[in-house]
N, C-alpha and C positions, 0 to 999 in steps of 0.2 A: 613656764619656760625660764632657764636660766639669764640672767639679767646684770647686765654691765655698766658701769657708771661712766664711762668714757670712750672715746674711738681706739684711743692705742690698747686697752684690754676688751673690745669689742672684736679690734683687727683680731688679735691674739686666739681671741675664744673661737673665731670662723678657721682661724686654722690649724686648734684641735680640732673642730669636727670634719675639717677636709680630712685630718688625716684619721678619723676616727671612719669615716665614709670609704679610704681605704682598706682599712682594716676590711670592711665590710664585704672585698671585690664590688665593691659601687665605682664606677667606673664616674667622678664628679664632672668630667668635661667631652660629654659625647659628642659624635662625628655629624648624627646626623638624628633628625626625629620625626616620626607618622603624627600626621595631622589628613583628619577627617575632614574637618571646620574650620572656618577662622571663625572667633565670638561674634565678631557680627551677622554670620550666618544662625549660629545658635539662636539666639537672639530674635531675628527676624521670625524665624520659623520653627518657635518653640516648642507652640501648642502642637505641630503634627510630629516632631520629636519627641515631643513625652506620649503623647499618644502612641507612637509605633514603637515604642521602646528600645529605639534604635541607639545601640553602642556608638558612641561617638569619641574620635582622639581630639582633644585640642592642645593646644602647648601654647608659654609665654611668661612672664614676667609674673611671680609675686609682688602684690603691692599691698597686703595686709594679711594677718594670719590672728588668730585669735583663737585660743584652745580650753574647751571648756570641760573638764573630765576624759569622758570619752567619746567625743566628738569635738571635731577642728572646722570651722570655719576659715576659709581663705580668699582673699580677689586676686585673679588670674587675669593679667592684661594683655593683648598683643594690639598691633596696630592698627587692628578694626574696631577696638573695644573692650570691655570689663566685664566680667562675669564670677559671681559666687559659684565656689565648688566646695563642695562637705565631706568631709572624709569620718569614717565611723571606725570605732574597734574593730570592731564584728562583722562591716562589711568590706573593708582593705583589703583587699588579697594579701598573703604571705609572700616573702619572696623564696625565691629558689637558688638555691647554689652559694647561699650566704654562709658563712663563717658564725658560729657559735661565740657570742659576746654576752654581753651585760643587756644589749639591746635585742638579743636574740633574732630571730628571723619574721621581725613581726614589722611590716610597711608602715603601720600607724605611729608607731612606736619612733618609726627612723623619720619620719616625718615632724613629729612634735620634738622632737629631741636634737635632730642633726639641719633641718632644714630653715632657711632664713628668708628675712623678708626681701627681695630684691634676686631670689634664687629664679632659675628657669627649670621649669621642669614640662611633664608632659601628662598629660591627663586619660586615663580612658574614662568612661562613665555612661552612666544615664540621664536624660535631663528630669528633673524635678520639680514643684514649687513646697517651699519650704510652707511651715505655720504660721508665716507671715504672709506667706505668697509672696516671695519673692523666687524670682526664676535662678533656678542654682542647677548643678550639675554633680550627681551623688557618685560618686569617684569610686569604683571598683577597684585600678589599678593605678599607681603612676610612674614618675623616674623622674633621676633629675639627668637636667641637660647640662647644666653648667650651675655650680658655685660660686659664690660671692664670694672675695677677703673682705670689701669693707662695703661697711652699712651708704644704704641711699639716705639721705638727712630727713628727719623728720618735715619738716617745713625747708622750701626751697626758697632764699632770698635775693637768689640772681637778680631779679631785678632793679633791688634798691644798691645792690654792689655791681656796676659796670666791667670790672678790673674780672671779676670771679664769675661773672655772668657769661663773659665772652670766651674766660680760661678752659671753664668746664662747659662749654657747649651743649654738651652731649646730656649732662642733667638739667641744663633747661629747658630742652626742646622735653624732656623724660618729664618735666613737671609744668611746665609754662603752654596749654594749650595754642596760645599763639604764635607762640616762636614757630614751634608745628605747624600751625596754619601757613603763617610766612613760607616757609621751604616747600610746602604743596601746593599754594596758589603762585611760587615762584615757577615753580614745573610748568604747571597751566600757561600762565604768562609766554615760557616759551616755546611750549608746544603749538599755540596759539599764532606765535610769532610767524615759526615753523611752517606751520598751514597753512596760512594764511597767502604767503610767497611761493611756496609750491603748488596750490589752487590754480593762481596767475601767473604760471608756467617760469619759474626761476627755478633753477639750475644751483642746489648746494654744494658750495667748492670750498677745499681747504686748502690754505695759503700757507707761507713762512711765518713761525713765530718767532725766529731769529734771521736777523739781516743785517747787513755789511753796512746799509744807511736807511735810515727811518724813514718814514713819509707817511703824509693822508692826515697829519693832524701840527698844530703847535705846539708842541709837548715835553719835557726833560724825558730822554728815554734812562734806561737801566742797562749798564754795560756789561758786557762778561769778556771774557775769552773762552774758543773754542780750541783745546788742546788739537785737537784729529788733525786741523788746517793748519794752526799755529797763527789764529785772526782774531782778531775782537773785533765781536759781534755785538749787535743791541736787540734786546727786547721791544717786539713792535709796540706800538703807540697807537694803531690803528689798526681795523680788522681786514689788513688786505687789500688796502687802497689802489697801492699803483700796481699790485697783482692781478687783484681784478680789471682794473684796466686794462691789463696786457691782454687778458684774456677775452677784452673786447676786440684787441688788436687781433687775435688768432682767432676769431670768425664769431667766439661766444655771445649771445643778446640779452641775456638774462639769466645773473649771477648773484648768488647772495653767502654771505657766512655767517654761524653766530659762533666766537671764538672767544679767546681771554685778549686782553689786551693789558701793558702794562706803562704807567707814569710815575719816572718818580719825582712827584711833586707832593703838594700840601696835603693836608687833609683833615676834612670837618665834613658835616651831615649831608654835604654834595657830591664828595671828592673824596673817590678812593686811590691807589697805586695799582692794583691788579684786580679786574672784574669783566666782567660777561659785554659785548658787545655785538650790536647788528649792521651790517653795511650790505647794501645790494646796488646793482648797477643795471642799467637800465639802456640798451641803445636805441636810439632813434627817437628817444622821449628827452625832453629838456625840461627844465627847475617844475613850469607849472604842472606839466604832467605829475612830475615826482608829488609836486605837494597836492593835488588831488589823490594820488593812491596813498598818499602816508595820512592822512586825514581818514579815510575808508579803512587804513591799518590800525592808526589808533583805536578806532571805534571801534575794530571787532574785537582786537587785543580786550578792553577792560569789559566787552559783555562777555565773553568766553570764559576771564578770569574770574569777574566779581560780578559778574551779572549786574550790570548796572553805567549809566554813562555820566551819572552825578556823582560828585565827589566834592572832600571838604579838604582843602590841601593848606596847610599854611595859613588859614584865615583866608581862603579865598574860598568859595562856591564857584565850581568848576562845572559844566554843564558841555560835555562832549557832544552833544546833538545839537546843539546849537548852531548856526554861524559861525564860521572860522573868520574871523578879520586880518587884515595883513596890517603889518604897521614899518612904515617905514624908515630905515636905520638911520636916515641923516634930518628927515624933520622931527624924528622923537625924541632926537638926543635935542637937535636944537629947540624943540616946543619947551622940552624940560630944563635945561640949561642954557638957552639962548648963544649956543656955542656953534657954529657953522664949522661943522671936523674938515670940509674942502677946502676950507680957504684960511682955518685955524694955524698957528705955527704952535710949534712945541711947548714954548714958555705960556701960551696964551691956554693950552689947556690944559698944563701944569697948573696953571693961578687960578682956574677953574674950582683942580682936585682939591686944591689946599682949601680953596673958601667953602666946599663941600664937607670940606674935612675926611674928605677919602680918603684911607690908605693904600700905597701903593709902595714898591718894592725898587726902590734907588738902581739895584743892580740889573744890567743889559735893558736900563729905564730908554725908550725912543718914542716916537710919534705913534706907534702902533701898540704899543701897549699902551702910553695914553689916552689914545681913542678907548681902547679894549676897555679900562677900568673907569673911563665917564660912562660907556655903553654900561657895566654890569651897575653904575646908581643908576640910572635909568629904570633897565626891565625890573628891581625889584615893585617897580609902583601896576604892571603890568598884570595881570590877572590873565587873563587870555579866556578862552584856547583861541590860539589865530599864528599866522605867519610871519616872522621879521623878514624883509625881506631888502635889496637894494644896499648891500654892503659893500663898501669903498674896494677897489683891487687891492690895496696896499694889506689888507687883513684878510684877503682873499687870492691867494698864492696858486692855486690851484682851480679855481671857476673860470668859466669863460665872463668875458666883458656885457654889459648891456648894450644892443646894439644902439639906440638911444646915446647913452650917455659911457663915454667908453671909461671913464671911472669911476662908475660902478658896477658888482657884477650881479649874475643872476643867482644869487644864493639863496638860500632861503631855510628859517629855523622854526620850527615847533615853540610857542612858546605861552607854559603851562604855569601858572602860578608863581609869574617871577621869576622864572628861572629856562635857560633853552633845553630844550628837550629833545634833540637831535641835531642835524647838519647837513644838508642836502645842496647841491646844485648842478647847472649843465658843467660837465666837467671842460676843462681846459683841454684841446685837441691841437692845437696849434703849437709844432712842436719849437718852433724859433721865441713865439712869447712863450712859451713854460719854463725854456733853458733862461731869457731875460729875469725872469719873476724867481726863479733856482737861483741866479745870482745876486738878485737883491735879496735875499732871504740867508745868504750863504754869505754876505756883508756884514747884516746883522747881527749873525751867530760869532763872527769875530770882531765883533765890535762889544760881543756878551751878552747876546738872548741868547740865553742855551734854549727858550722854547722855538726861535726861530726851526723854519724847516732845512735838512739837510741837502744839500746839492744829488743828483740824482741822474748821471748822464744817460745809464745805463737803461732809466724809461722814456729821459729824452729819444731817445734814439729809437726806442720801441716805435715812439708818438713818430719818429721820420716815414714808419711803413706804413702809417695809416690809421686810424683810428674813428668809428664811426660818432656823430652825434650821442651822447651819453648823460643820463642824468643818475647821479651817484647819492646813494643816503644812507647815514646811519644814525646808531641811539644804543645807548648802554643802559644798562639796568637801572640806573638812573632813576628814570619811567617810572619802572615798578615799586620803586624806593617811596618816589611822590604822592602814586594813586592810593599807597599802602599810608600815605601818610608817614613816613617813618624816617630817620636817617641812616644813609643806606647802607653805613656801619652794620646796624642792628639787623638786613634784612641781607646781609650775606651770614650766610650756612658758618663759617668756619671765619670768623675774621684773623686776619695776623695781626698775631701779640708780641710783644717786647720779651724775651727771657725775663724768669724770675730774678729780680735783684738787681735789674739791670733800669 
């Protein structure tokens, strides 16, 4: 076969033969193609395939060609599998209605001569074992489905290039069987999810992914404008929080959504801006409820996906069947830091962060994000699996109070390897404390937490008609990021990249 020493006379030479294929009436980019098989039916059931000498179509990807005289050798891949198909002079069918060329009307001929590695074509044949006994499929007839311009790289190096790994996606997942596995056991993961919540009679509902004011999380939202109204609106932050509340308010008991949610904040192997998230809501059930079914969720989530409830996350040995322990938020900051966050003032666990040598973010800097970032030294020492639980009102905007101890609320977090892995609690029903906790939160925001939450009269008011006892939880993909071991960069399908040059 004719042979090129570089990509730009590579691209070139693919499209003389596209148009050498037109000359042909070979139609290079068909509509539609018969498929008998996929390879891994072949495959599976070859022996009574070559036995019955059953014609069979399969179609899919070249990924190697090798042509010896008169006989071609090729691997034919689609997403079940690989399979050798042999093409012969003498047993190719001719084709019909072709145009008298140099290649004349001969299939073998337009094959060895016009067809590339990375071409889709369509197969009929017979199944075979070759002299080697290897299981091949001897090719009566074929067609192509679609032509290449440019070559697939001989060796694929995404991996050790991040920038080009994430660019061309679509050749990694094409050469990197894990990447592939990643996007299939992510499915599972949320079918899994899925199931699991519809089983125990939840209700999936889809909410606003654009709103006048954010809410359900502490978050930087992403702003737009909406021409139609002539408003700016914000991308939620959360999968539907105080929607689904509402919809506790209008008679609903059991609510759940998995939707996109969007932050624009930082981002490293935790923390993404736009990704996959679950929330359900729950009436009549409060925190403990919640964290006994999310524990039973967890556990069915990673046997469904990976078959197995061990995991090795970050240096830890994770053991999902175990014991769940609960740890609580204000003697584990103090057992670790000897820091009492109730009765702490500001500068006092400023002088903390500093001696920790924490960093922290000077701007819309207050008591609640100082709590927040001695709490995140903390959990890294935590391995888990088990519950945080018993966190201050003041970072708890939205949970009801402990009836015990009215500053602290009943919240409660998943927390797997150092890190929280959800957010649950009896939600806040009390519509006079929600509007109070709306406007410390709405102080905040203009004193410069832009994570602060936004004021929200409009659920206020919902919460005046009534709202039942409610335990609310969600979790992003996150999860799956950890069990996978991975950073969750790498285990979204299609990450967002920077423009070239930018």
């Amino acid at each position: 076969m004719h042979k090129v020493n570089n990509k730009a006379s590579e691209y070139q030479d693919r499209l003389t033969k596209l148009e050498e294929l037109k000359k042909l009436n070979i139609n290079p980019y068909l509509a539609k193609a018969k498929r008998t098989h996929v390879i891994k039916q072949v495959l599976d059931n070859f022996n009574d395939l070559e036995k019955n000498q059953e014609v069979l179509n399969i179609v899919g990807r070249l990924r190697g060609i090798r042509v010896h005289g008169n006989i071609a050798f090729a691997n034919l891949q689609d997403q079940s599998g690989t399979i050798q198909i042999v093409l012969s002079k003498r047993n190719t069918e001719n084709t019909k209605n072709i145009k008298n060329t140099k290649i004349n009307n001969n299939k073998y001929k337009i094959f060895t001569k016009l067809i590339d590695i990375g071409d889709f074509i369509e197969v009929q044949g017979n199944c075979f074992l070759t002299k080697k006994c290897e299981r091949s499929v001897m090719v009566k007839d074929w067609k192509l489905l679609t032509k290449t311009l440019r070559p697939l790289p001989d060796k694929w190096h995404g991996l050790k290039d991040e920038d080009k790994k994430f660019r061309k996606r679509y050749l990694d997942i094409l050469f990197n069987p894990g990447t592939r596995e990643i996007i299939e056991k992510k499915a599972k993961f949320w079918n899994a999810v899925r199931e699991f919540h519809v089983k125990h009679g939840f209700l999936e509902v889809e909410t606003p992914v654009l709103e006048i004011t954010t809410g359900g999380a502490d978050a930087a939202p992403f702003a737009t404008h909406h021409n139609a109204l002539d408003i700016d609106v914000y991308l939620r932050i959360s999968a539907g929080e105080l929607w689904q509340k509402r919809l506790m308010v209008a008679g609903f008991e059991k609510t759940f959504e998995i939707g996109r949610i969007f932050r624009n904040e930082g981002m490293d192997v935790e923390h993404l801006q736009d990704y996959t998230q679950m929330e359900f809501y729950w009436a009549y059930a409060d925190y403990k409820d919640g964290m006994d079914f999310v524990e039973k969720l967890y556990k069915n989530i990673a046997q469904q996906t990976f078959n197995t409830l061990k995991f090795k996350i970050k240096g830890f040995n994770i053991d999902l069947g175990k014991k769940w322990e609960c740890y609580d938020y204000v003697d584990t900051i103090k057992k670790m830091t000897e820091v009492d966050i109730l009765k702490a003032s500001l500068a006092d666990i400023e002088k903390k962060l500093q001696q920790f040598k924490i960093k922290y973010s000077k701007e819309g800097f207050n008591i609640t994000r100082a709590i927040d970032n001695l709490w995140k030294y903390c959990r890294k020492n935590i391995g888990g699996p088990g519950f945080l639980i018993n966190m201050p009102v003041i970072i708890s905007p939205l949970a009801k109070s402990c009836e015990n101890n009215l500053k602290l609320t009943q919240r409660f977090q998943p927390i797997i390897a150092g890190t929280e892995m959800g957010n649950g609690y009896s939600e806040l029903n009390d519509p006079i404390d929600q509007a109070e906790r709306f406007g410390t939160q709405q102080a905040l925001r203009e004193a410069g937490d832009t994570e602060a939450q936004m004021q929200d009269s409009d659920f206020v008011e919902a919460l005046e008609y009534g709202m039942p006892p409610v335990c609310g939880f969600g979790f992003s993909e996150r999860l799956f990021s950890f069990l996978m071991d991975k950073p969750i960069r790498e285990c979204q399908t299609f990450p967002l990249m920077k423009p070239k040059g930018l």
